[in-house]
VEXTIFI-966585 format. One line per 3 residues: their letters; for each residue x, y, z of C-alpha. Coordinates in pm, whole numbers, plus 50000, padded with zeros to 5 digits. Layout:
<sites>
a	X/Y/Z | ... $
</sites>
This chain:
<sites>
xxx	40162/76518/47992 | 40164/76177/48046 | 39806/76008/48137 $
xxx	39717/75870/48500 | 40034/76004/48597 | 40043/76286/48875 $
xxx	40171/76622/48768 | 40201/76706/49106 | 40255/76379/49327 $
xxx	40218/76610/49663 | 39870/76706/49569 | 39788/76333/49403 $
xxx	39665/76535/49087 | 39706/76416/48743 | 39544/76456/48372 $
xxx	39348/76247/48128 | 39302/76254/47776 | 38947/76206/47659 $
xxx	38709/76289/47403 | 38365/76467/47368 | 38117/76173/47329 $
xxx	37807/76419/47190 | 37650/76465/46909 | 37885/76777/46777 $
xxx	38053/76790/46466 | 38369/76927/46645 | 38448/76595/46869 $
xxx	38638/76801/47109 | 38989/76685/47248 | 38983/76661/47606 $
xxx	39205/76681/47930 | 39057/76625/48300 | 39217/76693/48586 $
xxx	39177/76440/48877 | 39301/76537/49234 | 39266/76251/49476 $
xxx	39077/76048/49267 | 38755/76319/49191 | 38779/76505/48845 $
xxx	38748/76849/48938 | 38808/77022/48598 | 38738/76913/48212 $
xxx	38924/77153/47913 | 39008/77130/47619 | 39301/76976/47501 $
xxx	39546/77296/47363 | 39737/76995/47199 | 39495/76914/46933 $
xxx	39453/77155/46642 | 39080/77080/46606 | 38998/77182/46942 $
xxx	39257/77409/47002 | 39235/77434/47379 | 38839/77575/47382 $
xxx	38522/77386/47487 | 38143/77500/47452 | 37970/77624/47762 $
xxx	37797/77292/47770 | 38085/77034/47789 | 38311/77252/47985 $
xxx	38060/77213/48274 | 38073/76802/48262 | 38219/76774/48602 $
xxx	37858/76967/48761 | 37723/76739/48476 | 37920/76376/48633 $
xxx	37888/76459/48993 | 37543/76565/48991 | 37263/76494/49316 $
xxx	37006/76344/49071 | 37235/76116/48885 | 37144/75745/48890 $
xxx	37417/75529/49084 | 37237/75195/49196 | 36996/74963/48998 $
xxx	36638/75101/49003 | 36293/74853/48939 | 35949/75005/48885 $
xxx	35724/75013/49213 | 35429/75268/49118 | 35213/75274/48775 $
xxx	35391/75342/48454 | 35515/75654/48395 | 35458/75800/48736 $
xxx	35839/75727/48856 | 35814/75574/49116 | 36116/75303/49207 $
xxx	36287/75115/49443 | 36650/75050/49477 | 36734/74669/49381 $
xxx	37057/74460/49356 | 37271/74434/49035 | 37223/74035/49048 $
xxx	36833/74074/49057 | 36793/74335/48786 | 37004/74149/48559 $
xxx	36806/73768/48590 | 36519/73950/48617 | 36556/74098/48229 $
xxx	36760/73835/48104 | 36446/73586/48242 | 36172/73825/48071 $
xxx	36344/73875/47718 | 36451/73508/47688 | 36059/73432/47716 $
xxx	36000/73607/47460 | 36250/73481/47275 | 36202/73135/47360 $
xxx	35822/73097/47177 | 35951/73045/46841 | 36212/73091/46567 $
xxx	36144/73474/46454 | 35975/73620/46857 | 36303/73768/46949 $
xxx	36164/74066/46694 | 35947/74159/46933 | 36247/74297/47132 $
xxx	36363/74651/47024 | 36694/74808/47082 | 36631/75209/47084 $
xxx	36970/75396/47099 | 37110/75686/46910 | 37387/75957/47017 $
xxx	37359/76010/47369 | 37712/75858/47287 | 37866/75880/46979 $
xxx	38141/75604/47086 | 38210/75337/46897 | 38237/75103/47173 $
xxx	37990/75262/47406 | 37749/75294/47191 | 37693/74990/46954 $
xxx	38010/74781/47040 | 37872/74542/47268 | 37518/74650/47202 $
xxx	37540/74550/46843 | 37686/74176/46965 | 37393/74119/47213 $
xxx	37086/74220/46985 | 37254/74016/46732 | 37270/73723/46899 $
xxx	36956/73744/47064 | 36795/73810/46657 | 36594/74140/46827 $
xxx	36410/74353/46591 | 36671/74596/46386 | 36693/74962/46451 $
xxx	36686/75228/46157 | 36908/75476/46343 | 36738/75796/46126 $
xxx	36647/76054/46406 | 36929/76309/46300 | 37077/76267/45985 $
xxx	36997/76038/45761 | 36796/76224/45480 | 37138/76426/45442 $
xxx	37414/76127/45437 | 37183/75955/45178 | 37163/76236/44977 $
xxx	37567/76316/45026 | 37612/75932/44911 | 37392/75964/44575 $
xxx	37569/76264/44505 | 37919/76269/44631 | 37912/75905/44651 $
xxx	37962/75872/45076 | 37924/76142/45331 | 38233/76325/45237 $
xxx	38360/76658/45172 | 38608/76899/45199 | 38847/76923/45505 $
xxx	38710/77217/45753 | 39048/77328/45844 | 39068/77471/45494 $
xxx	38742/77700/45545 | 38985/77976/45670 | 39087/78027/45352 $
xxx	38839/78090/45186 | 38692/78381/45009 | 38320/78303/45040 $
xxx	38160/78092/45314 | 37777/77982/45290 | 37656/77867/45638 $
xxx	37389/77712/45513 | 37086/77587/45752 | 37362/77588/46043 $
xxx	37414/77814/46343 | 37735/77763/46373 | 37793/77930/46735 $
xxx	37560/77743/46922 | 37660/77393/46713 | 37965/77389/46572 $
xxx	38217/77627/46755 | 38506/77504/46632 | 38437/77571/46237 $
xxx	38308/77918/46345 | 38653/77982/46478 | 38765/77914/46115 $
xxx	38490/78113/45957 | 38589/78416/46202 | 38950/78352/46085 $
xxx	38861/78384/45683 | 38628/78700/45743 | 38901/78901/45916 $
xxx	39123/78821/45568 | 38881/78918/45384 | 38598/78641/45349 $
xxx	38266/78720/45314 | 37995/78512/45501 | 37669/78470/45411 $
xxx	37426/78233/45650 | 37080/78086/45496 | 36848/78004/45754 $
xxx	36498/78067/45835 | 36611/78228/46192 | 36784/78524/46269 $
xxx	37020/78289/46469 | 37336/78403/46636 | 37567/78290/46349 $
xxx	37327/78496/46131 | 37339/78839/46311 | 37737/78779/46292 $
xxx	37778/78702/45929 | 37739/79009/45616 | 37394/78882/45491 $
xxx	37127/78666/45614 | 36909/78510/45390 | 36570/78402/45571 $
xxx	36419/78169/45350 | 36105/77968/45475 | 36159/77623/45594 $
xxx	36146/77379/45313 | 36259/77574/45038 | 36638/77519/45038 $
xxx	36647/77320/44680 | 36426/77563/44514 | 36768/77824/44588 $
xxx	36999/77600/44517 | 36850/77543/44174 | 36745/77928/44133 $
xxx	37184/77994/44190 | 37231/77734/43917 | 36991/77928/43694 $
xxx	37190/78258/43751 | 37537/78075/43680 | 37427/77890/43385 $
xxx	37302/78233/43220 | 37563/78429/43350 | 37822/78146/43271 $
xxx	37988/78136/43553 | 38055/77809/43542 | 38348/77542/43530 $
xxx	38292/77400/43192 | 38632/77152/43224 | 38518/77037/43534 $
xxx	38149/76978/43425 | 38285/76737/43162 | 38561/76574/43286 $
xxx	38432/76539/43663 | 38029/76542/43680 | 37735/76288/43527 $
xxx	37396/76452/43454 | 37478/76810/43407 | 37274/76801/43019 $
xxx	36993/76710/43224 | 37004/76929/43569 | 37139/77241/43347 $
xxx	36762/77188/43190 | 36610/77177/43558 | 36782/77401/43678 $
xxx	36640/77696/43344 | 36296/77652/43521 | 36403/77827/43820 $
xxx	36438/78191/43760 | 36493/78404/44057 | 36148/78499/44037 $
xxx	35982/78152/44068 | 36234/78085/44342 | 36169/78380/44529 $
xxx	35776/78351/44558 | 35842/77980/44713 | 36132/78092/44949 $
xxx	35997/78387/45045 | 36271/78627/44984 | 36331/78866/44727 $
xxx	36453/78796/44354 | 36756/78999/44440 | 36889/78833/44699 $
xxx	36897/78506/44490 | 37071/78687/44232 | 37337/78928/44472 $
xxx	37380/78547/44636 | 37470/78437/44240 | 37687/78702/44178 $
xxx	37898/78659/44462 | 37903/78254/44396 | 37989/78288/44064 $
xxx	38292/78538/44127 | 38460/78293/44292 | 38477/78081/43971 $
xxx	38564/78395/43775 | 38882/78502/44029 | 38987/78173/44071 $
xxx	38925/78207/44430 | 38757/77941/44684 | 38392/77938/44782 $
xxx	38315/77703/45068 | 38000/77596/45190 | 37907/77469/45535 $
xxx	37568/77243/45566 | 37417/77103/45887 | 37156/76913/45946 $
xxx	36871/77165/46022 | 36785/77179/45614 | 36704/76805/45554 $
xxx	36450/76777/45869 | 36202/76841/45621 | 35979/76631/45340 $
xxx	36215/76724/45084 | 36525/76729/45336 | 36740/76478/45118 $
xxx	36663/76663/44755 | 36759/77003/44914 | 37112/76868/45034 $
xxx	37145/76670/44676 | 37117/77064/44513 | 37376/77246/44759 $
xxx	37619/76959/44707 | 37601/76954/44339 | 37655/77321/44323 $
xxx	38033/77275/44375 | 38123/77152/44115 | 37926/77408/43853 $
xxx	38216/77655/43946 | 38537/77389/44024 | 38533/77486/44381 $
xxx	38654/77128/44487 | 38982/77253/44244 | 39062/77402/44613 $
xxx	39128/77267/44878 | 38932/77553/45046 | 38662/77503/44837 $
xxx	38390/77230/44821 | 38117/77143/45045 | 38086/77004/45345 $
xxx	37816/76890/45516 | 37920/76561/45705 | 38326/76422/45709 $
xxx	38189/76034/45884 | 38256/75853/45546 | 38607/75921/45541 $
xxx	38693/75722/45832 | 38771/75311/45797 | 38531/75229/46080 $
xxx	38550/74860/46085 | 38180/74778/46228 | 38150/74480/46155 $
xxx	38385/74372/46340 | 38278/74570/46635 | 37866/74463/46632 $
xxx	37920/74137/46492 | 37650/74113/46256 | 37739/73756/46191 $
xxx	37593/73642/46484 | 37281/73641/46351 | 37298/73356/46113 $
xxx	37064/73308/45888 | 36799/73502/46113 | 36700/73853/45893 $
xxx	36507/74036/46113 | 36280/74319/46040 | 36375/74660/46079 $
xxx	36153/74932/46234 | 36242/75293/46185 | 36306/75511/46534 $
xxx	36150/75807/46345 | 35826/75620/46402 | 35861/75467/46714 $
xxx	35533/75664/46822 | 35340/75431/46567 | 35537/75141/46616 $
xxx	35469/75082/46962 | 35109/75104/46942 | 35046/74882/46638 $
xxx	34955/74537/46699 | 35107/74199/46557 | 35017/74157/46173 $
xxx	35131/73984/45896 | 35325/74292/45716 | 35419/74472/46113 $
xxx	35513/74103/46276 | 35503/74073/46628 | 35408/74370/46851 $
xxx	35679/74536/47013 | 35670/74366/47362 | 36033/74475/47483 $
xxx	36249/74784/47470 | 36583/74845/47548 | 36662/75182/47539 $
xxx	37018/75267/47565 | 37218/75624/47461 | 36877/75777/47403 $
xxx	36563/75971/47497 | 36251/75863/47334 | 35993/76021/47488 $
xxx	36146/76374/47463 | 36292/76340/47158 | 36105/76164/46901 $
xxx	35828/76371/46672 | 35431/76351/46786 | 35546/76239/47127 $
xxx	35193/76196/47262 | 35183/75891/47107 | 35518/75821/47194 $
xxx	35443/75856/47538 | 35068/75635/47526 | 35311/75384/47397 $
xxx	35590/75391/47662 | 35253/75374/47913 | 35142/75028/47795 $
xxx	35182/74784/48078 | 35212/74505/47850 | 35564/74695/47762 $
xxx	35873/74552/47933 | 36077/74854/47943 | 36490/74832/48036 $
xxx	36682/75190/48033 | 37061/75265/48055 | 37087/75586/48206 $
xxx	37240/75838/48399 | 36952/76035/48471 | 36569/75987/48586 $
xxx	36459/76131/48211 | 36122/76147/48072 | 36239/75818/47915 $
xxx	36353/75659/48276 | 35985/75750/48430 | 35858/75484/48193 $
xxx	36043/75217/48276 | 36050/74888/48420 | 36421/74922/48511 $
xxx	36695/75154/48497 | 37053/75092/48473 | 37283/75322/48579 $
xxx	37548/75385/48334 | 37903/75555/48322 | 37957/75911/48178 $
xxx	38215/75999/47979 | 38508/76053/48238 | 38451/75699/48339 $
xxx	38524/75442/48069 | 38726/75375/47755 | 38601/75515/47415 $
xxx	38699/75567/47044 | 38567/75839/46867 | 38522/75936/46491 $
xxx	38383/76287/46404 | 38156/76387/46116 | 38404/76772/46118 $
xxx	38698/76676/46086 | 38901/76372/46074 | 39094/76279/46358 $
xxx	39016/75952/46581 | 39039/76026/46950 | 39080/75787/47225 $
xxx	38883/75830/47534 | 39029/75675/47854 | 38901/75642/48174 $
xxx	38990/75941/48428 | 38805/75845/48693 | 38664/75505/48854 $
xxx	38238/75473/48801 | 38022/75633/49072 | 37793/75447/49287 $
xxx	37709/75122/49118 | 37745/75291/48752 | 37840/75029/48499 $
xxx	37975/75068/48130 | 37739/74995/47857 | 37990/74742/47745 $
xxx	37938/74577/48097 | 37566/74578/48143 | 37542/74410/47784 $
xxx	37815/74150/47884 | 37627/74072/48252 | 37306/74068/48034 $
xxx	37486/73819/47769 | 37597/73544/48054 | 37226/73542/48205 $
xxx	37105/73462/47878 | 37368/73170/47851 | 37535/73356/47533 $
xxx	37879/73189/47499 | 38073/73326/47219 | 38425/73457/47291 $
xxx	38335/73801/47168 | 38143/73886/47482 | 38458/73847/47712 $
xxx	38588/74140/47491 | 38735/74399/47667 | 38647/74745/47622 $
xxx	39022/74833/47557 | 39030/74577/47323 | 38738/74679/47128 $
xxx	38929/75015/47117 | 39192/74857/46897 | 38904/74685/46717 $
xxx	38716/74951/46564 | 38975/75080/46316 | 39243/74803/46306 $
xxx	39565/74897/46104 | 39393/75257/45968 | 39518/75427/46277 $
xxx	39808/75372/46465 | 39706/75320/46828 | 40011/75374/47044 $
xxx	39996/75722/46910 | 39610/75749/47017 | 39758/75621/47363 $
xxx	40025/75849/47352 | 39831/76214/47215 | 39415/76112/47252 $
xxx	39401/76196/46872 | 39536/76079/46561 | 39501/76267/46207 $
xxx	39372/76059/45920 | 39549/76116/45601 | 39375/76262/45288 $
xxx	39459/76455/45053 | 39421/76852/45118 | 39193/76862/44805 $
xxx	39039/76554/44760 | 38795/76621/44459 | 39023/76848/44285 $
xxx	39089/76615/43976 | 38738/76398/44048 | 38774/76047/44163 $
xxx	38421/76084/44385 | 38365/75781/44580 | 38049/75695/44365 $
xxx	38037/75457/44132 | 38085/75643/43852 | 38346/75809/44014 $
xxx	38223/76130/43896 | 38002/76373/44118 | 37628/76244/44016 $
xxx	37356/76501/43968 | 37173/76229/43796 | 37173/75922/44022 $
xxx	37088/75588/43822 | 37057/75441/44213 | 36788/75715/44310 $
xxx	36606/75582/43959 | 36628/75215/44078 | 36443/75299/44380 $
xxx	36156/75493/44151 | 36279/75838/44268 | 36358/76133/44039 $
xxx	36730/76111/43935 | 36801/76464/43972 | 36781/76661/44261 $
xxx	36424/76905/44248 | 36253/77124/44495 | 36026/76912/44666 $
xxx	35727/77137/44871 | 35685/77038/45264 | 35435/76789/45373 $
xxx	35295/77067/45540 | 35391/77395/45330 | 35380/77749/45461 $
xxx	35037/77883/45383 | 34839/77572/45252 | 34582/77598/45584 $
xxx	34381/77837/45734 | 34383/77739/46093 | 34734/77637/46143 $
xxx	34876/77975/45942 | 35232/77912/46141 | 35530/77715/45976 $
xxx	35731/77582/46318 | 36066/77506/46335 | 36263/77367/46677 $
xxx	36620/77433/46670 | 36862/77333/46959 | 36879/77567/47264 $
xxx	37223/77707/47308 | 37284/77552/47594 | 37124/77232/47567 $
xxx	37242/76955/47309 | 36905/76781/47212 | 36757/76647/47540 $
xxx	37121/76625/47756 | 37232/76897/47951 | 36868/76960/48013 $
xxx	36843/76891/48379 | 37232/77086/48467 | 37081/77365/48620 $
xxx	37319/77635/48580 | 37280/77548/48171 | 36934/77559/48237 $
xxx	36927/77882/48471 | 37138/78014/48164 | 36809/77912/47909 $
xxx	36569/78032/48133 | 36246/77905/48048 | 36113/77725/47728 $
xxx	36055/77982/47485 | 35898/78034/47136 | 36048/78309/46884 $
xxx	35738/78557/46710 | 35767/78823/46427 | 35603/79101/46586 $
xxx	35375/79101/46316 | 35265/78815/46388 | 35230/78876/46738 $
xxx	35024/79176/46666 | 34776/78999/46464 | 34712/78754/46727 $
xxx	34707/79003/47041 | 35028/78821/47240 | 35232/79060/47456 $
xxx	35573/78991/47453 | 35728/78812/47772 | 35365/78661/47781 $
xxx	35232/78298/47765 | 35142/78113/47473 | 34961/77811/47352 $
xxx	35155/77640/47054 | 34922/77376/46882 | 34776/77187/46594 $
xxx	34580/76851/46513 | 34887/76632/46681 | 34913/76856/47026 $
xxx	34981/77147/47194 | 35278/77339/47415 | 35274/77590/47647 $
xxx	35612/77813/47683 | 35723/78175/47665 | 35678/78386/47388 $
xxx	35956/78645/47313 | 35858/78870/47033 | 36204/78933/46802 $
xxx	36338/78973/46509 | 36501/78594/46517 | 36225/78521/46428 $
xxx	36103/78610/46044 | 35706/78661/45932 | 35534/78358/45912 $
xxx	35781/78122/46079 | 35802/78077/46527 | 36113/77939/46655 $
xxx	36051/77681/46943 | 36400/77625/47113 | 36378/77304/47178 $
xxx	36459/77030/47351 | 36347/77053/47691 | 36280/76748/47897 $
xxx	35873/76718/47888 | 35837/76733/48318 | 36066/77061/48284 $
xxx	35865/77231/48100 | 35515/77426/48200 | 35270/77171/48128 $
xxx	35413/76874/48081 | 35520/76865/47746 | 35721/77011/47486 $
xxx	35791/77051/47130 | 35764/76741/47004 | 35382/76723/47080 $
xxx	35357/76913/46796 | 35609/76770/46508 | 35505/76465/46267 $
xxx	35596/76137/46195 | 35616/76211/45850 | 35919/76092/45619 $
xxx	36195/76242/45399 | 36228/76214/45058 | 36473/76004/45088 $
xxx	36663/75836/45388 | 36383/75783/45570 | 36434/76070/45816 $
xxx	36163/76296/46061 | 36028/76612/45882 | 36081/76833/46274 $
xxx	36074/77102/46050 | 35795/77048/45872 | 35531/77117/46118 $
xxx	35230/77362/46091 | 35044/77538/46411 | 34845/77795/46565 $
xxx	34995/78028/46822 | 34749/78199/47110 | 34791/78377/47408 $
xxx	34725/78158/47709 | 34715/78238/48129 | 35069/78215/48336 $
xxx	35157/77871/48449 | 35346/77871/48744 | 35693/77736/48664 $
</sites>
């Protein structure tokens, strides 16, 4: 299959190779097929092992998705109040010298005002080009404020980097062979299809699977045991299993010496964990932690692989980053990494040779070192005036691969930010979001089937090359472009802003990859080797896997990975007796895919998960509405009583756009902008309320 060729020249129909772009640890493979210049059909590509010819319900509906009556094609400018969106078409040419004019103001009154400008982007793309390529150039050339891109996962890779020494782990191809799989805070089905295809593949040889999470989720009712711990509590189990292998001695004691630094000092953390301490905070029995023990540690007594699979859910919580420090260390207490089907994996994105410095140009700042403001607390941010430790007040936003206002924690205050009409607000977009209604202008911008791309993947580790397989819609521009058109109004001259996006293509990994084979496949493997811990060499600089972490000690945290109780722990208040969590909806991926109405049709209607003990106790009816609040907000949705859900904990599927919903909001009225331990992350699942029955809204 050759690309932008026609298979069938009579029909003028031909494929493309292309890439997922979302934020998916399986970065899909993809093929499009284009008859007279529409794409009527996106697959996956049977060519690439990874992907394997399947796509989740979400992605293979990209072409409703592309061609869809609400997306943004022409240049849009603010004509009502802010927030009510209201707009008027305008001309490309006008848009553009009309926020070039307005940020070079700002940047114009003095040597350190451009900090008043804030990028806001995250993985609406997770290109390299697309998303911070050109980006990256034009924020640091115009010395904007810095962005502290923590919304998702940055509690975790910190934690994988002071204890594995990078976000690395084993290779998830391997996971097949294994004897023992721990899904651990992940529902695989809904987020990662593509590893439960391997996990499916090692249970019918044998494997058992075991899935800690505090919902009954779909990977959970699949696997042989669920463990429902309470939200929060994920290091006091991991340290509660090292108890039970350290008595039992089950444990590697070559690999302990030869390959580890700290284990003197965790073994003696790890003693003050029996089962029955553990148990009273994770709310679970004794003998669950110790069955879960048993079956760990027979892996190091047969000689046979454990694996464990991490995702993100389990560090969106005060002690997110000390929890994933515990499950990686545990690895190496039996010499799992000795197999290559054996290890940990929680994130593969530090094993690629991403060279992004040369795409963002960080350079260009000279001797400029702006501040840095963290997106987790953009709801703050944007409401805090000028000071001496803040600096300027944020007076511009770009927002760009993103959706602020329905995706970042306490989002009333998120949203009385956006609503300041002393805010210059720019959005890239394809869609009118809750985002788009606040701003000044929106940009359309390309999808997916309509630009060049490179792709790493935090599951596995193949690049993939996105090309083009259509031409833009309407007036939709590249990101690339609209920074580039942006950079000449502003009278920015370097070279690097001619780049084209093909070019940067080539850019982002240099010599690593060989990229005629990209051009001719869409994917090429990176070599490591099958077992990459098995004999050490951790990319830390000990080279040793670090329980103890002289860096975490620099920065006056605890060397060793501890239990570390929620900012707002399950039963420490009266009045909000509820611990909250907001996974994904199946068939939404955070805040896209929202507004595709068969997904949505598919969702139905935004819903909250209740034990039906706690139902009873607070008279709601299943089926019935509820009010969802606390000192921060409040949410109205559905409330579907079910065993999902476990005592004490509601499930609020999350995340719906905000004007979608019943009343206006969702979720994240409720959630925090509290902090990780470490990283710097949002605690989502951290979050105490109050659930009530309420009256029907019409919806």
């Amino acid at each position: 299959m050759n690309d932008i060729a026609p298979s069938t020249p009579d029909k003028a129909s031909w494929q493309v190779r292309g890439a997922c772009p979302h934020d998916c640890p399986d970065t899909c493979s993809l093929i499009t097929t284009v008859q007279n210049g529409i794409a009527i059909k996106v697959q996956g590509n049977p060519a690439h092992p990874h992907t394997d010819g399947a796509l989740c319900t979400k992605v293979s509906r990209y072409t409703e998705r592309t061609y869809h009556p609400e997306r943004i094609l022409h240049p849009l400018k603010r004509v009502g109040p802010k927030g009510s969106g209201q707009f008027e078409p305008v001309s490309w040419e006008q848009a553009l010298n009309d926020i070039a004019t307005r940020l070079s103001a700002i940047a114009a009154r003095g040597p350190d005002a451009a900090q008043a400008i804030l990028p806001y982007s995250y993985a609406g793309t997770m290109g390299l080009v697309q998303g911070e390529g050109m980006a990256g150039r034009f924020f640091h050339q115009l010395g904007a404020s810095l962005l502290d891109r923590t919304i998702c996962a940055s509690a975790g890779g910190e934690a994988l980097t002071q204890t594995l020494g990078a976000k690395v782990g084993m290779q998830v191809e391997y996971f097949s062979e294994a004897r023992l799989i721990l899904i651990w805070g992940s529902n695989s089905i809904a987020s990662n299809l593509h590893f439960w295809r391997l996990a499916q593949q090692a249970k019918r040889n044998g494997a058992k699977l075991i899935c800690i999470d505090p919902r009954r989720s779909e990977t959970a009712e699949k696997c042989h045991e669920h463990i429902a711990l309470l939200p929060g509590t994920d290091a006091a189990l991991a340290l509660s299993l090292m108890h039970e292998l350290i008595t039992h001695d089950w444990l590697d004691h070559d690999y302990l010496r030869r390959y580890t630094l700290g284990w003197p000092e965790l073994r003696e953390r790890a003693l003050q964990w029996r089962p029955e301490r553990a148990a009273e905070v994770c709310g679970i029995s004794p003998e669950q932690i110790r069955a879960l023990a048993r079956d760990y540690g027979a892996c190091q007594q047969s000689g046979e692989p454990a694996a464990i699979r991490m995702n993100y859910g389990l560090q969106r919580v005060h002690g997110g980053g000390n929890a994933v420090r515990a499950i990686a260390s545990l690895p190496a207490l039996i010499g799992a990494w000795r197999h290559r089907a054996g290890g940990v994996l929680l994130s593969s994105s530090g094993m690629y040779p991403i060279d992004r410095t040369a795409l963002q140009r960080p350079d260009l700042l000279g001797s400029r070192r702006p501040r840095t403001l963290n997106m987790s607390t953009i709801g703050d941010d944007l409401l805090r005036p000028a000071s001496p430790a803040f600096g300027p007040a944020i007076e511009a936003l770009v927002v760009y691969n993103s959706n602020p206002v329905a995706v970042a924690p306490e989002s009333g205050k998120v949203v009385q930010g956006f609503l300041r009409d002393d805010l210059f607000t720019v959005v890239l977009e394809h869609f009118q979001t809750d985002t788009a209604d606040h701003a000044d202008y929106i940009l359309p911008a390309t999808t997916q089937l309509e630009h060049w791309d490179i792709h790493a993947s935090y599951g596995h580790t193949d690049v993939l090359l996105n090309r083009p397989a259509i031409a833009p819609l309407g007036e939709a521009r590249t990101n690339t472009d609209i920074f580039r058109a942006l950079a000449r109004c502003m009278g920015f001259t370097d070279p690097c802003f001619d780049e084209s996006d093909e070019s940067l293509c080539r850019k982002a990994f240099g010599p690593a990859i060989d990229f005629n084979e990209l051009l001719a496949q869409g994917f090429s493997t990176l070599q490591h080797a099958q077992a990459p811990f098995a004999h050490g060499g951790f990319p830390t600089p000990s080279g040793r896997c670090e329980f103890f972490s002289a860096r975490l000690v620099a920065q006056g945290q605890d060397g060793l990975p501890d239990h570390i109780p929620n900012h707002e722990p399950a039963g420490s208040s009266k009045r909000y007796s509820l611990a909250m969590i907001s996974p994904p909806a199946r068939n939404f991926l955070n805040s896209s895919f929202v507004n595709v109405k068969s997904l949505r049709d598919i969702e139905g209607q935004p819903l909250l998960e209740m034990h039906a003990d706690d139902a009873l106790a607070r008279d709601i009816m299943a089926g019935g509405m509820v009010r969802v609040f606390n000192s921060r907000g409040e949410y109205r949705c559905r409330v579907e009583v079910s065993t999902r859900a476990r005592p004490g904990v509601v499930n609020a599927l999350g995340i719906w756009w905000r004007k979608l919903g019943f009343d206006g909001h969702n979720v994240n009225e409720l959630t925090s902008q509290r902090l990780t331990d470490m990283g710097r992350g949002p605690t989502f699942y951290d979050c105490l309320v109050q659930v009530e029955a309420c009256e029907s809204l019409p919806f």
